[in-house]
C-alpha positions in Angstrom: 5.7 19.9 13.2 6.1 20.2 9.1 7.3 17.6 7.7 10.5 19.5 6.2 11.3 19.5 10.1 11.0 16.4 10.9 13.4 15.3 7.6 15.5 17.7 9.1 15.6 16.0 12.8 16.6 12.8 10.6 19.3 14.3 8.6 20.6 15.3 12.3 20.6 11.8 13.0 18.6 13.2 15.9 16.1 10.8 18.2 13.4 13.2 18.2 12.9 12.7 14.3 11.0 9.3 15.2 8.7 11.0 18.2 7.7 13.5 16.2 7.0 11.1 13.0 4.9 9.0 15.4 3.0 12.3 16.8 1.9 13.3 13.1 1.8 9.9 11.8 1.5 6.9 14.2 -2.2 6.6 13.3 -1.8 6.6 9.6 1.0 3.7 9.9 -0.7 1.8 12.1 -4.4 1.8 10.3 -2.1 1.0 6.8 -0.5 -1.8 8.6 -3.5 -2.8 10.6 -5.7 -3.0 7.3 -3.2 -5.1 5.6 -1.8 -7.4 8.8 -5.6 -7.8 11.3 -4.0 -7.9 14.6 -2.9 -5.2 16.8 0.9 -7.3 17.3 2.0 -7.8 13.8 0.5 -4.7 13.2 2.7 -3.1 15.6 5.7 -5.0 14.6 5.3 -3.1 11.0 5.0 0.0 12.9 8.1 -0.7 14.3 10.0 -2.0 11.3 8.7 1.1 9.6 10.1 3.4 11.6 13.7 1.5 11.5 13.5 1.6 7.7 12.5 5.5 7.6 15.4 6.2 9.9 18.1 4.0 7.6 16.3 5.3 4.6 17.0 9.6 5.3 19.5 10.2 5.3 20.3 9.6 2.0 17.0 10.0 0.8 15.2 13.6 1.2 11.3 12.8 0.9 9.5 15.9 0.1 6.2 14.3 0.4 6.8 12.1 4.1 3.0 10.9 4.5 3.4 9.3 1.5 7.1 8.3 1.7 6.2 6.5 5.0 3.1 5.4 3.9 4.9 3.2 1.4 7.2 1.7 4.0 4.6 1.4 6.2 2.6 -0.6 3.1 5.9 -2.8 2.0 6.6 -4.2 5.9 2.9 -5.0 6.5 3.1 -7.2 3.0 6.4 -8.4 3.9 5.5 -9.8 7.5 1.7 -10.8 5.7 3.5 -12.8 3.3 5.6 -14.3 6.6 3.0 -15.3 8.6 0.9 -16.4 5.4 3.4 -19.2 4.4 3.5 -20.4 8.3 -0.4 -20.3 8.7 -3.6 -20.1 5.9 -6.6 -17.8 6.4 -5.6 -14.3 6.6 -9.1 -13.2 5.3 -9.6 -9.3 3.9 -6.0 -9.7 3.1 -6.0 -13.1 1.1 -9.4 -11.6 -0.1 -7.7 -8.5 -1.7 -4.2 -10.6 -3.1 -6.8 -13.4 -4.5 -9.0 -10.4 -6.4 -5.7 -9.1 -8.3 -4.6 -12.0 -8.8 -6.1 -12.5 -12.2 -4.5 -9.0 -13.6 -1.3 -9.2 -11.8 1.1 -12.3 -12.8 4.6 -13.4 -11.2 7.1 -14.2 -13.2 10.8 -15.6 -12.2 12.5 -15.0 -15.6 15.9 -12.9 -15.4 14.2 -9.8 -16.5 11.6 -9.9 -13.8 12.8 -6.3 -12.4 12.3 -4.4 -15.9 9.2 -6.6 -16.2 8.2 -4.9 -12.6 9.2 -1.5 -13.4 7.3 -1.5 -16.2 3.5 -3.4 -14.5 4.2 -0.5 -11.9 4.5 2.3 -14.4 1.3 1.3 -16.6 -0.7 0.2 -13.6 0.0 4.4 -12.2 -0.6 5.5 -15.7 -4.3 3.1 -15.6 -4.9 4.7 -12.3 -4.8 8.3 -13.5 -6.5 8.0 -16.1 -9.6 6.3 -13.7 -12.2 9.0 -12.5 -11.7 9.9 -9.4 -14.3 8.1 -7.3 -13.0 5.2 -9.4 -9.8 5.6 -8.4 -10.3 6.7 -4.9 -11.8 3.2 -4.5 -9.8 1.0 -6.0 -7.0 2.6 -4.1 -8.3 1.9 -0.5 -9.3 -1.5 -1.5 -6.1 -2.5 -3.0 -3.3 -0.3 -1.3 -4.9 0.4 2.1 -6.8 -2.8 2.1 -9.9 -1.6 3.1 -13.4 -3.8 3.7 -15.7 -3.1 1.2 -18.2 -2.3 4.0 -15.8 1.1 4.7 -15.2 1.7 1.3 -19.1 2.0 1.2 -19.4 4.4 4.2 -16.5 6.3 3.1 -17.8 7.1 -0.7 -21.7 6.6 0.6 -22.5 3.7 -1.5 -23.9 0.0 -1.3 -21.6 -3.2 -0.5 -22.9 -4.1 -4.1 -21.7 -0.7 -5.8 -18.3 -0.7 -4.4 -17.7 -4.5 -5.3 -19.3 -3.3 -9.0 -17.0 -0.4 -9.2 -14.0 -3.0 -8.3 -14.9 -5.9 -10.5 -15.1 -3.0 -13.3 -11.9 -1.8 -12.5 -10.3 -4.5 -12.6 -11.3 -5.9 -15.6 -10.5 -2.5 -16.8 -6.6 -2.8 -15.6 -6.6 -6.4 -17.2 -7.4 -5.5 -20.3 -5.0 -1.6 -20.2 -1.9 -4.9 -19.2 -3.1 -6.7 -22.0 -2.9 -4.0 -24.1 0.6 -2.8 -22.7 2.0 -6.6 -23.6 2.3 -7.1 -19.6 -0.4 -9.9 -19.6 
């Protein structure tokens, strides 16, 4: 079904919006929310929260892009029940691995103009990533938004463990010194 169906189907308040967002997309949620969470029951739970969330979400929003619309959901739940579970229990490995990597570039702040200070590390981390060639960028993304191993970034692009952790060290020192630049660092 195309996706300007399914929004559709959700407009209509109608059940069948969710069965037919699982049909095109239960494997893309569930591999962004297994990547990010490691086991199959929180992974699930996401799934599950990011379903609720897409179906309080439209109406009143109208995505014209849903992989990506869900995708994002899908990505913000797995973090949020990561970041859960983290602060009950310690070693969460490819995920702490990933959080620990951007650590350096990224920085939290709790000052009252945190949310501008967040709008703005989102906008010039997108306009860093567009400016990256492609393979960069491809990479950097599945490492960092999917959370990805480095092993199946290096199948995926056909290059060594040691390329792909090159290419990533690279890019992030890259993005360090753009937020420098940018007065975010």
């Amino acid at each position: 079904m195309e996706d300007e169906r399914i929004v559709d189907l959700f407009w209509k308040r109608s059940e069948t919006a969710i069965e037919e967002t699982n049909k095109k997309y239960g494997r893309y949620v569930r591999s962004i929310a297994l990547n990010i969470l490691g086991c199959e029951s929180d992974a699930e739970e996401a799934v599950n929260d990011t379903y609720l969330d897409t179906w309080n979400s439209i109406p009143p929003n109208k995505p014209k892009e849903l992989a990506t619309y869900i995708g994002k959901i899908a990505r913000r739940r797995s973090v949020d029940i990561f970041r859960k579970k983290k602060s009950a229990r310690r070693g969460w490995g490819e995920t702490t691995v990933v959080f620990e990597e951007l650590e350096e570039c990224l920085c939290e702040s709790s000052r009252p103009d945190e949310n501008l200070e967040a709008e703005a590390l989102s906008k010039a981390i997108n306009y860093f990533l567009h400016a990256l060639p492609e393979r960069e960028q491809k990479v950097f993304l599945c490492r960092y938004y999917y959370v990805e191993s480095i092993e199946t970034i290096a199948d995926r692009f056909s290059l060594t463990n040691s390329a792909v952790k090159s290419i990533l060290l690279r890019t992030r020192n890259k993005l360090k010194q753009h937020l420098i630049q940018e007065g975010l660092l």
